[in-house]
C-alpha positions in Angstrom: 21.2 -3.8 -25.4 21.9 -7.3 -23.8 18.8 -7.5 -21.0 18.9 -10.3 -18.5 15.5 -10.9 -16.5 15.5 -12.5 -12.9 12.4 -15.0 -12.6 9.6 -15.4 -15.0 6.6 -15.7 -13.0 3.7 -13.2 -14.3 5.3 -10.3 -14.5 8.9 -11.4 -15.9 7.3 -13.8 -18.6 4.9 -10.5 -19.8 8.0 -8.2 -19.6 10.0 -10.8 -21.6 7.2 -10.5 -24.2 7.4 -6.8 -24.1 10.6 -6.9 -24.7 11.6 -9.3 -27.5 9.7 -6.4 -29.7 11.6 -3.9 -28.5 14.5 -2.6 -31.3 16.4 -1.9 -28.3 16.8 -5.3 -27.6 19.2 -7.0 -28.9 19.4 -10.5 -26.6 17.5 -11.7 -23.8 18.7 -14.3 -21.3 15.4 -15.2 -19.1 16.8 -17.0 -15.5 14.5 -18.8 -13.1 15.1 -21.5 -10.4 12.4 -23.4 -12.5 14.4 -24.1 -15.5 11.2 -25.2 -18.0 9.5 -22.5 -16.9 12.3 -19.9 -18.7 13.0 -22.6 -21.4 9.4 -22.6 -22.4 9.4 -19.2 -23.5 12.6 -19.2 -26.0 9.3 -20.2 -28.3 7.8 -16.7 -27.8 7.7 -15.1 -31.1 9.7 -12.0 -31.8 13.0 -10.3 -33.6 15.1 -11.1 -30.7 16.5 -14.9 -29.9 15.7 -15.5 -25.7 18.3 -18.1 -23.8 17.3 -19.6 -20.9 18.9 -20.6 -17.9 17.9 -22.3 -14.4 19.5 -20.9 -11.9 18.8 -19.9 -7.8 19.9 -16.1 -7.5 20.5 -17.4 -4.1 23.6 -18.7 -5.5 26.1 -15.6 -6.3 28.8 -16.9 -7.9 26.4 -18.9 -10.1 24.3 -15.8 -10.8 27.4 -13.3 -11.2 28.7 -16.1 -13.6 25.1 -16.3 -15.8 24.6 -12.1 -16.1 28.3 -11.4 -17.0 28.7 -9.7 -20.6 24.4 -8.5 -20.2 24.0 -4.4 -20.0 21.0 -4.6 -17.6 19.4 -6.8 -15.0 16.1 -6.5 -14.4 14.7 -9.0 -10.6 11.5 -9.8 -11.3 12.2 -12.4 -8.4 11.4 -11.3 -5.1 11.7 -7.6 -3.5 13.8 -9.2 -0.8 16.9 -10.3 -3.2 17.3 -7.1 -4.8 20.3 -5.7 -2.8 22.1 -8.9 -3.3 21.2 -8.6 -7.3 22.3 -5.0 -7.2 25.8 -6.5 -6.2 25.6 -8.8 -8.6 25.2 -6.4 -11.6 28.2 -3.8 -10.2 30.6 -6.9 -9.9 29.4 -7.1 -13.9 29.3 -3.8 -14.5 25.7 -3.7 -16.0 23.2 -1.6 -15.2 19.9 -2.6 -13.2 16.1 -2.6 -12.8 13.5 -3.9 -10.3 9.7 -3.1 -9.8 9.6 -3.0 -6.3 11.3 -2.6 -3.2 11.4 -5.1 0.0 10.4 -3.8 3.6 13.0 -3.4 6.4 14.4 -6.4 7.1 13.8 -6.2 10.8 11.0 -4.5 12.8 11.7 -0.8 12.6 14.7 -1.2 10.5 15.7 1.2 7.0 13.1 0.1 4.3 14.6 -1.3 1.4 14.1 1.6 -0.9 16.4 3.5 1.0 19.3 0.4 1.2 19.1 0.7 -2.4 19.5 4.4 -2.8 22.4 4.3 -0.4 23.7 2.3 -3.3 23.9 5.2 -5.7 27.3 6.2 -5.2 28.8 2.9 -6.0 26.9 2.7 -9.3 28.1 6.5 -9.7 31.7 5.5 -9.4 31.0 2.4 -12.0 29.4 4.6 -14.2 26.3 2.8 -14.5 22.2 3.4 -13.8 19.9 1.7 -11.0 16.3 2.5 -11.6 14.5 1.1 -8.5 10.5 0.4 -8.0 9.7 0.8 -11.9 6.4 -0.7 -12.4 3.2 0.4 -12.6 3.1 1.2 -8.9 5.6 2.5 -7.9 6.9 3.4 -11.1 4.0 5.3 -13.4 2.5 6.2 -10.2 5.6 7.9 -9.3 6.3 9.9 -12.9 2.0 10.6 -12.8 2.8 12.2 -9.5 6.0 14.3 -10.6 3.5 15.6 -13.2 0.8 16.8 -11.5 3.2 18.3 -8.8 5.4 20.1 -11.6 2.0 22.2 -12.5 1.6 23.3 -9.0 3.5 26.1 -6.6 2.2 24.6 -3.7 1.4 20.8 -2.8 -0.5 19.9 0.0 -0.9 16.0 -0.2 -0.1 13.2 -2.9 -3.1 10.5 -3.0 -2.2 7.8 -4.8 -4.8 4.7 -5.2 -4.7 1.1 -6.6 -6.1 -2.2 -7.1 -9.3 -3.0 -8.9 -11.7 -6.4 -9.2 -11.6 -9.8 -10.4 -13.7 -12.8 -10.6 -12.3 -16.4 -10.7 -14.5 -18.8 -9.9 -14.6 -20.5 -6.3 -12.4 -17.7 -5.1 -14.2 -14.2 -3.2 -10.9 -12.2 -3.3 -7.5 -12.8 -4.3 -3.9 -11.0 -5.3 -3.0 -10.8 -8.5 0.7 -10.3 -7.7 3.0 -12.5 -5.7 1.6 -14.1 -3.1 4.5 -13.4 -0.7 5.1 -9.7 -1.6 0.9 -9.3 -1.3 1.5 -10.6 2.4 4.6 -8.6 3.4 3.2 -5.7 1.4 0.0 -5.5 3.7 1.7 -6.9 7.2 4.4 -4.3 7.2 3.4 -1.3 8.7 2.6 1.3 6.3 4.1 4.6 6.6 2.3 8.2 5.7 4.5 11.6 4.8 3.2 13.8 7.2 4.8 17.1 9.0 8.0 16.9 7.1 8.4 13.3 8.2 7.3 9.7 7.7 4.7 8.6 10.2 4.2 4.9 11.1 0.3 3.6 10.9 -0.8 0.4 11.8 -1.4 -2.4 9.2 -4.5 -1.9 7.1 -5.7 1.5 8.7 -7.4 4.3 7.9 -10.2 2.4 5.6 -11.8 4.7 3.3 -14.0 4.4 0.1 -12.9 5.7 -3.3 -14.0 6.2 -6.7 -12.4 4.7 -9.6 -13.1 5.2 -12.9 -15.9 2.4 -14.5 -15.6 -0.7 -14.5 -13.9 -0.6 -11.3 -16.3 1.7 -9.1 -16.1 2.3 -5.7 -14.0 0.1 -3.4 -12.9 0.2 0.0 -9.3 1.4 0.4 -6.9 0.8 2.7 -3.3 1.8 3.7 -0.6 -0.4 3.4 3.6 -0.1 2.6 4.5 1.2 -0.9 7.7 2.9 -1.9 5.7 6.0 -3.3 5.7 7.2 0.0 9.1 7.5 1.4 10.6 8.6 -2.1 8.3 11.2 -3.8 9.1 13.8 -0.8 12.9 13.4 -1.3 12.6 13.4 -5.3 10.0 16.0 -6.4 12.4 19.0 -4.3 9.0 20.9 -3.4 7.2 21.1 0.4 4.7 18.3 0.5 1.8 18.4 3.2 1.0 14.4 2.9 1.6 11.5 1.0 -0.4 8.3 1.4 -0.7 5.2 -0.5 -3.9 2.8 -0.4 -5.3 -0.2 -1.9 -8.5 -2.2 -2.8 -8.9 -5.1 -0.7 -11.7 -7.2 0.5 -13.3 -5.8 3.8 -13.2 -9.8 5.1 -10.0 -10.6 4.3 -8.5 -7.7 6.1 -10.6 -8.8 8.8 -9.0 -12.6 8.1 -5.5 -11.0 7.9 -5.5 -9.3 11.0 -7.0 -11.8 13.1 -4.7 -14.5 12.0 -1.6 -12.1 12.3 -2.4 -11.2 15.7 -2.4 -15.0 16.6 1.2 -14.8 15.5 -0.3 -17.6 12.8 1.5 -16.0 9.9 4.9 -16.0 11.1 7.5 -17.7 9.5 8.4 -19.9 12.1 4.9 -20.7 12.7 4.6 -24.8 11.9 1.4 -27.0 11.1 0.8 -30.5 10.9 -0.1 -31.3 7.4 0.0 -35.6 7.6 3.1 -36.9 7.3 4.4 -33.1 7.0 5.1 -29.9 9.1 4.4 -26.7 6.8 4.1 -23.6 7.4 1.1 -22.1 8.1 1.9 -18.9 6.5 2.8 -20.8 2.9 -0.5 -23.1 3.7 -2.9 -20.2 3.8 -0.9 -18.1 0.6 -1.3 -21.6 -0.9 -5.4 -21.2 -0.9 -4.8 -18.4 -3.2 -4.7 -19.1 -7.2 -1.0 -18.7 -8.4 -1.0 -15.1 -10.4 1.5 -16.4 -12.5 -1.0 -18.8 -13.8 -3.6 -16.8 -14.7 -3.2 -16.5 -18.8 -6.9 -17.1 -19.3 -9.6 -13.9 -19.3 -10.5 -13.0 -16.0 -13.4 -10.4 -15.6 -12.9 -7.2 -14.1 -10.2 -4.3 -14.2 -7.2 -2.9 -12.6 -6.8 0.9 -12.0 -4.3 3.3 -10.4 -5.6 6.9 -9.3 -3.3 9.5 -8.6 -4.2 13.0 -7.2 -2.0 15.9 -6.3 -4.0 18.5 -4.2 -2.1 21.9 -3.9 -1.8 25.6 -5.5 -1.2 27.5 -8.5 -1.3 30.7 -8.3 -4.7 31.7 -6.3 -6.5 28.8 -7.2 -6.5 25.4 -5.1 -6.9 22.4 -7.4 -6.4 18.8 -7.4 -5.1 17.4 -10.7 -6.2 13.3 -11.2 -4.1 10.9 -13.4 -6.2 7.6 -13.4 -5.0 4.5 -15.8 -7.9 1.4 -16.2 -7.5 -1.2 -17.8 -9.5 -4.9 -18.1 -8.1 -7.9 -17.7 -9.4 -9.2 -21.2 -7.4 -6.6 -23.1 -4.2 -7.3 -20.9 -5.2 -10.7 -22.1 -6.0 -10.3 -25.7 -2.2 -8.4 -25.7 -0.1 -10.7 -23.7 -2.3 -13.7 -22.2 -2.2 -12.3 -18.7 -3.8 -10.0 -16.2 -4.5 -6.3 -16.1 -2.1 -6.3 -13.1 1.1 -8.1 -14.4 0.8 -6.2 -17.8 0.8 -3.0 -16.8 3.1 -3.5 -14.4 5.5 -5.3 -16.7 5.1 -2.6 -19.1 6.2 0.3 -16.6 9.9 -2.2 -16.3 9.9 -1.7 -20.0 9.5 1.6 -20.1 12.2 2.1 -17.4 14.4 -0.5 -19.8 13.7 1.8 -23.2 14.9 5.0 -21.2 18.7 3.0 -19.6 18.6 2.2 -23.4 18.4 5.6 -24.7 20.2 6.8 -21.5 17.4 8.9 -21.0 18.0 8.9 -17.1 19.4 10.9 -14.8 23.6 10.7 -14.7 24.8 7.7 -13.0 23.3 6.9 -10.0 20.4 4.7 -8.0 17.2 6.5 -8.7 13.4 6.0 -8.6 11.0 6.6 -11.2 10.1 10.4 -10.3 13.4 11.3 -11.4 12.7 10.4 -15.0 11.4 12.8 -17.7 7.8 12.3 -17.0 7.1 13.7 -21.2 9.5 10.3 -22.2 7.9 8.1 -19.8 4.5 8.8 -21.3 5.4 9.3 -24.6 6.7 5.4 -24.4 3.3 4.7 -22.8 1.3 6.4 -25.3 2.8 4.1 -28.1 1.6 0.7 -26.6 -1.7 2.4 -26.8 -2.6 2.5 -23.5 -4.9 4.9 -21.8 -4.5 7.5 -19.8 -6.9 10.0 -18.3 -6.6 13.3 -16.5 -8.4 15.3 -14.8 -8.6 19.0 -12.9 -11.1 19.9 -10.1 -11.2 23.5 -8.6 -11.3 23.6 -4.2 -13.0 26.4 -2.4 -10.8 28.8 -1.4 
């Protein structure tokens, strides 16, 4: 299979990687506005010869031109391009892949998850796959919840968990995923499956503490936008009490966050003296994070995702726990990166092995629930990556 990959930032160099291993693989054309930054890694070793091209997938006719004759095109640029890209790869006739989906694009407006599902009938008629938000979450977190739903009659609520710890020095707390989808992520106001309908919260709510497996302990949670959310009550066909999403972040820069948001400091338009220059503020304060993308050397610390269904079987209630750890010096030792951008690049993998073995569902725009969770995890359990889980018995 002939597999294109939009931008190689963290996550698209470490799927790249991934990839040129894969038997599957046949070709790999790596695109990125920053042309030495895709040409660099046409030295990665591997069975499977990488071309490189610089390119803005801003530019359609360029991008349209550059994919044509691939079988799949995976964005690993920016949530906010893939409805564009999903164009691009119908006009081509090649199938597609992303990791994540964008917000609305205005206030109150249809998230992007659901503008790329309303895409599925065009790919149907073209004969062709989408599989959308196929990471590690969403993605695995998606399948892990299918899994644990699939042994239960009844499902009360879907808790799904993420983040983890890091230590760079001179920073306190950072992301370790794009900057701007961290930002959007956490200022778009997260949405919880409640009452047979998705319930608006406000940004960075509902703070709680949670347990994560060693060596990420306990860390204060908190909800924000993810996809999981708004597809897994549509997907899994069963009645679901509540489904919320929540992730590790630093008790003072939530507090910084909201503060500087509600001085309307962080929107776009928003314009600072910087010299001779007028920036914005909102790139100036991203800017005082390290650049994930550059992180290939160990970092101390762990990633995890935590993933508990809470319902019935029979007369027992139960909740069943998927939780997947992993350090950042193993995600180094295997691909010189972090815990985050491996796993996650290794869910898009996974998702590119199944369109390979057309192992997904008929044509279509789908998220990751709707593949065979038993294929999904048997492709995770040959990288050798861990997996844990877990029953616990409720009062009646």
């Amino acid at each position: 299979m002939r597999v294109a990959i939009l931008g190689v930032g963290g996550l698209g160099r470490t799927l790249a990687s991934e990839l040129r291993g894969d038997s599957r693989v046949t070709s790999l054309l790596l695109v990125d506005l920053y042309g030495e930054r895709a040409r660099v890694l046409t030295g990665i070793r591997g069975r499977v010869a990488i071309e490189a091209k610089q390119l803005n997938v801003e530019n359609r006719i360029a991008l349209t031109k550059a994919i044509a004759g691939v079988d799949l095109v995976i964005n690993a640029t920016l949530p906010k391009y893939n409805l564009a890209i999903m164009q691009a790869a119908l006009e081509v006739r090649a199938n597609y892949l992303d990791p994540s989906a964008a917000g609305p694009r205005e206030p109150g407006g249809l998230a992007g998850i659901f503008e790329q599902l309303a895409m599925g009938e065009a790919f149907k008629d073209a004969g062709l796959s989408g599989l959308v938000s196929m990471g590690l979450d969403p993605g695995l977190s998606n399948v892990m919840a299918r899994s644990a739903a699939e042994r239960l009659d009844t499902i009360d609520a879907i808790r799904i968990r993420s983040g983890g710890v890091a230590t760079l020095p001179g920073y306190t707390s950072f992301p370790l995923y794009s900057r701007e989808v961290f930002l959007s992520d956490i200022l778009t106001p997260p949405s919880v499956w409640l009452d047979g309908a998705l319930q608006d919260r406000a940004p960075l709510s509902e703070p709680e503490e949670y347990g994560f497996p060693p060596p990420v302990g306990s860390q204060r949670t908190y909800l924000i936008s993810h996809e999981e959310v708004k597809t897994l009550p549509k997907f899994l066909h069963k009645p679901i009490g509540r489904v919320d999403f929540k992730y590790v972040l630093d008790p003072h820069l939530v507090q910084a966050i909201l503060s500087l948001d509600k001085l309307d400091l962080l929107a776009d338009s928003h314009m600072i003296r910087v010299g001779n220059q007028m920036v914005s503020f909102r790139r100036a304060f991203l800017a005082a994070f390290p650049e994930p993308s550059a992180l290939v050397l160990p970092l101390e610390g762990a990633e995890s995702l935590s993933v508990e269904v809470e319902g019935q079987t029979g007369a027992r209630r139960v909740v069943h726990r998927g939780d997947i750890t992993l350090t950042h010096q193993e995600a180094n030792r295997r691909r010189s990166t972090t815990a985050a951008s491996y796993l996650g690049a290794v869910g898009a993998a996974i998702g590119t092995a199944l369109i390979a073995d057309r192992a997904t569902p008929r044509a279509g725009v789908y998220p990751a629930e709707a593949l065979d969770p038993t294929r999904v995890f048997k492709e995770w359990a040959a990288r050798n990556l861990p997996m844990q889980w877990s029953e616990r018995a409720l009062d009646a």
